[in-house]
C-alpha positions as CSV (number, residue, x, y, z in Angstrom):
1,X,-4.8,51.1,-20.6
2,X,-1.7,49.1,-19.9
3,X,1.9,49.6,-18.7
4,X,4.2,48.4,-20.3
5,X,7.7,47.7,-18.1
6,X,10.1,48.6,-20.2
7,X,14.0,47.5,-19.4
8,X,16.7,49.8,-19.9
9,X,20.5,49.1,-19.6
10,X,23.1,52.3,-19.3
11,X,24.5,52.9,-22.1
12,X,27.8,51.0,-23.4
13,X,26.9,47.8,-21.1
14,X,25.7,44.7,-23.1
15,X,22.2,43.4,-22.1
16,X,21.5,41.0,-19.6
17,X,21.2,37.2,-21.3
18,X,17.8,35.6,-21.4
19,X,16.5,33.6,-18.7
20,X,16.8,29.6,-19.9
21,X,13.7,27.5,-19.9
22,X,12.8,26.0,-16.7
23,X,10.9,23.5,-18.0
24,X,14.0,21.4,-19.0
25,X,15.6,21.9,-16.0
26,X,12.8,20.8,-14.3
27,X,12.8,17.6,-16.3
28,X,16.6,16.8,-16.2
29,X,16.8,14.8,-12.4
30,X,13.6,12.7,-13.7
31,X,15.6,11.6,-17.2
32,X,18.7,10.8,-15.0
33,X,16.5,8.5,-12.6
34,X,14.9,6.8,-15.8
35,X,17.8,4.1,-16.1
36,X,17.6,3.2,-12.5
37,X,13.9,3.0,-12.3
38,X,13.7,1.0,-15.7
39,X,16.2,-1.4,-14.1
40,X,14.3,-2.2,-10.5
41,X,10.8,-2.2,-13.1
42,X,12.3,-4.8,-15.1
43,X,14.7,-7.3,-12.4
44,X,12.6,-6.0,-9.1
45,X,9.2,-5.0,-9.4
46,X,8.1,-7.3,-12.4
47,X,9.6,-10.6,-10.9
48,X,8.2,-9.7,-7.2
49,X,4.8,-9.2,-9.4
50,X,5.7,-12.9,-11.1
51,X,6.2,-14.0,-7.0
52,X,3.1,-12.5,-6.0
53,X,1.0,-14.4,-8.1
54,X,3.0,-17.6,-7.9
55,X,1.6,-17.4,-4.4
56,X,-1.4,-17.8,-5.1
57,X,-1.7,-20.6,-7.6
58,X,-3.8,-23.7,-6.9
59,X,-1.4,-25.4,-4.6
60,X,-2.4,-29.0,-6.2
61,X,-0.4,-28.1,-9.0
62,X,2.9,-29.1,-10.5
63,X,5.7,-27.2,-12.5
64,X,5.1,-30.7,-14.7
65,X,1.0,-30.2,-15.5
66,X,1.2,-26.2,-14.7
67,X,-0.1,-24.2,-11.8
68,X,-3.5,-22.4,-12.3
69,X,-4.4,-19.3,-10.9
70,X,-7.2,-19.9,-8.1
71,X,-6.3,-17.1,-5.6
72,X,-5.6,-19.4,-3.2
73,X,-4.9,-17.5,-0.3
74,X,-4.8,-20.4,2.3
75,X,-1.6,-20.8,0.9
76,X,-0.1,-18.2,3.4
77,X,-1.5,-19.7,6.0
78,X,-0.7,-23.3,5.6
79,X,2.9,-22.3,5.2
80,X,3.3,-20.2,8.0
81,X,1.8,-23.1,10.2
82,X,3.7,-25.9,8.7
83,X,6.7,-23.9,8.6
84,X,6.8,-21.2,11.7
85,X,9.5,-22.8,13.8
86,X,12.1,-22.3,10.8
87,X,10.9,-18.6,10.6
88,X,11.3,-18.2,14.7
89,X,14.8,-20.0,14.8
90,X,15.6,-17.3,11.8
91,X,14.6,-14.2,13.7
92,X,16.2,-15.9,16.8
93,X,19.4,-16.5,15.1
94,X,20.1,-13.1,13.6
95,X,18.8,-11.8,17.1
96,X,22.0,-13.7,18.9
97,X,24.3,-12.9,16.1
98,X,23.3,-9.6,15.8
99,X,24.0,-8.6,19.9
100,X,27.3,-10.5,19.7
101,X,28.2,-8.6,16.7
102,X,27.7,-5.4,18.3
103,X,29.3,-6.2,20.8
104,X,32.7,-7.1,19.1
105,X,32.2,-5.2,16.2
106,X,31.7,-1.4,18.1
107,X,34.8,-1.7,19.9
108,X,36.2,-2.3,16.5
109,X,34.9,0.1,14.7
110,X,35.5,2.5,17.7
111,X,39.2,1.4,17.9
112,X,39.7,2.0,14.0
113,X,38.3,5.4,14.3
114,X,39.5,6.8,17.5
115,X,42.9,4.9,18.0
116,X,43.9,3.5,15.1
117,X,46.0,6.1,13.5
118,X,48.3,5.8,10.7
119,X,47.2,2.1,10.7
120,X,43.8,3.3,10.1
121,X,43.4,2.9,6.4
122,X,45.0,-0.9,6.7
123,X,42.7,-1.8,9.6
124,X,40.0,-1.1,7.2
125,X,41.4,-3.4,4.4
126,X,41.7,-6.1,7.0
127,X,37.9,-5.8,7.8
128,X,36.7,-5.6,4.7
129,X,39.2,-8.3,3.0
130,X,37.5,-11.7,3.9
131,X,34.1,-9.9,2.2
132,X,37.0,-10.4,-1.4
133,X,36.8,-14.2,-0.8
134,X,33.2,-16.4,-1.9
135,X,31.1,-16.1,0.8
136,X,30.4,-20.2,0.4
137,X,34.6,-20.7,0.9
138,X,34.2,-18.2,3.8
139,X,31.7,-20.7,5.3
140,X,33.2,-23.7,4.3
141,X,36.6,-23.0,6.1
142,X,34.4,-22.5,9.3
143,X,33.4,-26.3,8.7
144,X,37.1,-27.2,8.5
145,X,37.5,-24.9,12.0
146,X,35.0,-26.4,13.7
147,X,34.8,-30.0,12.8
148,X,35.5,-32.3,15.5
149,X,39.0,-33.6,14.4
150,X,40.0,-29.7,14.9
151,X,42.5,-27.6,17.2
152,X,39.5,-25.7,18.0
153,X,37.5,-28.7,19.5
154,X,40.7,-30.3,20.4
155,X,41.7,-27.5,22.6
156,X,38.0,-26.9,24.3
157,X,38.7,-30.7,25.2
158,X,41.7,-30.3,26.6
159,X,40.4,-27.5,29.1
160,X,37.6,-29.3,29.8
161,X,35.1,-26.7,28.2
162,X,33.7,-29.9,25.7
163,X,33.5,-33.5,26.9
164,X,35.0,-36.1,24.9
165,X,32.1,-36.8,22.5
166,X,31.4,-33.0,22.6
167,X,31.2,-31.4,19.2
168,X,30.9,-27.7,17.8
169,X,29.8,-28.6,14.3
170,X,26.3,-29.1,13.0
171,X,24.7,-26.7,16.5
172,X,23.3,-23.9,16.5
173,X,26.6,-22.4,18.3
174,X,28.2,-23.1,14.3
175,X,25.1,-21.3,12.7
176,X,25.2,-18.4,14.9
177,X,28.7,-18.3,14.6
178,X,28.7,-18.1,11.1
179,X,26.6,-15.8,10.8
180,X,27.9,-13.4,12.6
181,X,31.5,-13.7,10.8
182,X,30.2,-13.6,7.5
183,X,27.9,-10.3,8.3
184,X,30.3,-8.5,11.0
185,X,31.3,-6.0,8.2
186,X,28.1,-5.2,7.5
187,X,28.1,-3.7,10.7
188,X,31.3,-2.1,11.3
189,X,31.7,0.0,8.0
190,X,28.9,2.1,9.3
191,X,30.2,2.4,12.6
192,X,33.4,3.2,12.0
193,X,31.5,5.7,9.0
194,X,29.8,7.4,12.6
195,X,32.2,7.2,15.2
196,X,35.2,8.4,12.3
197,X,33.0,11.8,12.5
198,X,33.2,12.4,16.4
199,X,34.9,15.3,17.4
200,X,37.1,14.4,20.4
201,X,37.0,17.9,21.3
202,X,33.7,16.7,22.7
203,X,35.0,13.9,25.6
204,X,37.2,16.5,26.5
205,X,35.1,18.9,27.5
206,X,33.0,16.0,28.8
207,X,36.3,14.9,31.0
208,X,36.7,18.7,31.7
209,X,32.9,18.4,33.3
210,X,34.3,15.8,35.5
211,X,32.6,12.8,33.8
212,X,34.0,9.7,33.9
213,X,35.5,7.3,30.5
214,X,32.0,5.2,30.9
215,X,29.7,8.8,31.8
216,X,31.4,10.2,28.4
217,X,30.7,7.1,26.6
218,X,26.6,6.7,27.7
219,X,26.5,10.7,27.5
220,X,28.5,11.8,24.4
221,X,30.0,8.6,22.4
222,X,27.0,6.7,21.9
223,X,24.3,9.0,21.1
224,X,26.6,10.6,18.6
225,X,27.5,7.1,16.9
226,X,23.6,5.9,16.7
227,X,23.5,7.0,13.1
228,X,25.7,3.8,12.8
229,X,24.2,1.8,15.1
230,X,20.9,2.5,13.5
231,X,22.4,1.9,9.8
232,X,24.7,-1.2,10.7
233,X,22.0,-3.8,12.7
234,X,20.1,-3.1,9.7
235,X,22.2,-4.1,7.0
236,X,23.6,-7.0,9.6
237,X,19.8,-7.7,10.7
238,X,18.1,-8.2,7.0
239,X,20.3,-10.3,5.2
240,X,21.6,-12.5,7.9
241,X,17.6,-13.5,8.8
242,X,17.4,-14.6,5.2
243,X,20.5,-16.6,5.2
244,X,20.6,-20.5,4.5
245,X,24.2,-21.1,3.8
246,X,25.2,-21.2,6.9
247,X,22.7,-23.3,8.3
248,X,23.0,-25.5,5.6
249,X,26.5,-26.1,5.7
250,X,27.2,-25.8,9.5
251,X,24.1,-26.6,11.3
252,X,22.0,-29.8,10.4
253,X,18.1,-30.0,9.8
254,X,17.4,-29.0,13.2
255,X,19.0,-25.5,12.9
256,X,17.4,-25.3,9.6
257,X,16.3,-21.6,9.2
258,X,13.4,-20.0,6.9
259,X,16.2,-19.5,4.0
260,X,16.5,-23.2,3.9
261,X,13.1,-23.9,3.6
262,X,12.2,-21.4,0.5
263,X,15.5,-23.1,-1.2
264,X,13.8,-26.6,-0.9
265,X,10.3,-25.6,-1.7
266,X,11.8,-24.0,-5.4
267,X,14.7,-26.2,-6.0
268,X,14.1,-29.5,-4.7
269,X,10.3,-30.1,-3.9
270,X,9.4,-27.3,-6.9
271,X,6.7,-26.5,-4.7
272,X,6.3,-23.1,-6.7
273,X,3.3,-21.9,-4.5
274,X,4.7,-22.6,-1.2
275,X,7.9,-21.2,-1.4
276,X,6.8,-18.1,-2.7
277,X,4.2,-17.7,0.1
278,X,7.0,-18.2,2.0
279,X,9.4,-15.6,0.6
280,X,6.3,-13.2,1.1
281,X,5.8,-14.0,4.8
282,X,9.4,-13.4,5.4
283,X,9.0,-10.1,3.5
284,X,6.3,-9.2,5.2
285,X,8.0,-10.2,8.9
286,X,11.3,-8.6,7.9
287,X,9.7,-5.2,7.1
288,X,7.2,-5.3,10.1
289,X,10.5,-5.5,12.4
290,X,12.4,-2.9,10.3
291,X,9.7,-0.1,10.2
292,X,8.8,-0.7,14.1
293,X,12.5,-0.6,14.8
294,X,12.7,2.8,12.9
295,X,9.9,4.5,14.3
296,X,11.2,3.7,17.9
297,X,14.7,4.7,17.1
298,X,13.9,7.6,15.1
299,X,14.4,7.5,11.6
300,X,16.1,10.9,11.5
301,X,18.7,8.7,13.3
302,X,19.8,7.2,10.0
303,X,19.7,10.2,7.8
């Protein structure tokens, strides 16, 4: 024999609604992600699929008689030896840019959001305005900075920092340099995003504990404000490594980086195979370095 739980409302008070189906709640946040995951199927996943197997055609091929597919795996290896200074002199680049851009860009970002006050909001424009203009015009007026007929040179020479057939132009000073004005926002939006959140109540009380500016800074400042670090070398760290526009216009072949190479091997040479080997080692090399990075930081660092 079975109970039966019966419900029973008081008298005079209406009865409780049903219950909605949970079924198409439950579905509801996988339709909304359905437009964004179509879109990375169709202009991510499918062409990194197409770049996959490009690196792996017969490497004897041509775009003119057709590449065949022949799961030529020596292609990887053949490009990374042919090719592995450009890949170094990437890694090392971004590596240079990316301490010198820390080490302008925090006290920036730190300024902004500690000290900047009312002139907060158009400190911010000003960082974030050159990113309005092409990045190619960006790069271009660094040429017309740094050629050799400019103040900049001229002045160096006049203090005796450059001798008189000294140059600035076409070295890997210009490259690095670029870099690191081009990406520097990059880096400081998320600083300023961690550093805008610290409560100065806190290097108060660390000045009322009788620590000193730089104590407060090691103690309080920056583990607070790694969030940002974490976030900002990243998004500074990734693209600048994959760069070529700035070694192509301010450097010369011999600051050519791994960018430049994958540009030739697809547009110039149409060596199909070998640049997308290419674009896969860098891949590979990029996320290596971003997941080791991570896991040593802490990625609850970033959340």
């Amino acid at each position: 024999m079975t109970a039966l739980a019966h419900v029973s409302t008081p008298a005079g008070e209406p009865a409780a609604p049903p219950t909605p189906r949970r079924g198409r709640h439950r579905l509801l946040p996988y339709l909304l992600l359905l437009p964004g995951a179509a879109w990375l199927l169709v202009f991510f996943a499918l062409p990194l699929l197409q770049l996959a197997a490009a690196s792996l055609y017969d490497p004897s091929g041509s775009l003119a008689t057709g590449y065949a597919m022949t799961w030529a795996f020596g292609n990887y290896p053949a490009a990374l030896e042919q090719y592995w200074p450009q890949l170094a002199r990437s890694f090392g680049y971004s590596a240079i840019a990316l301490v010198l851009a820390l080490l302008m860009g925090y006290p920036l970002a730190y300024g902004i959001a500690q000290k900047a006050g009312r002139w907060k909001n158009l400190l911010l424009v000003a960082v974030v305005a050159p990113m309005f203009t092409s990045f190619l015009v960006r790069t271009l007026a660094w040429k017309t900075i740094l050629s050799d007929n400019g103040w900049v040179v001229g002045l160096l020479r006049d203090v005796h920092l450059l001798g008189p057939d000294g140059r600035l132009l076409a070295t890997p000073f210009a490259v690095i340099l670029g870099l690191t004005y081009n990406f520097l926002p990059f880096l400081v939006l998320p600083l300023y995003a961690s550093l805008e959140r610290l409560d100065p109540r806190l290097l108060e009380a660390a000045s009322d504990l009788y620590a000193s500016p730089l104590r407060a800074f090691q103690k309080v400042t920056l583990p607070l404000s790694m969030p940002g670090v974490i976030a900002g070398t990243l998004l500074f760290f990734i693209p600048a490594t994959g760069d070529y526009i700035n070694a192509e216009l301010l450097g010369t072949p011999n600051e050519y980086m791994i960018g430049n190479v994958i540009d030739s091997a697809f547009l110039v040479r149409l060596d199909y195979p070998q640049g997308a080997a290419l674009s896969f080692l860098l891949m590979a090399a990029i996320l290596a370095i971003v997941f080791g990075y991570l896991r040593k930081a802490g990625t609850e660092e970033v959340l």
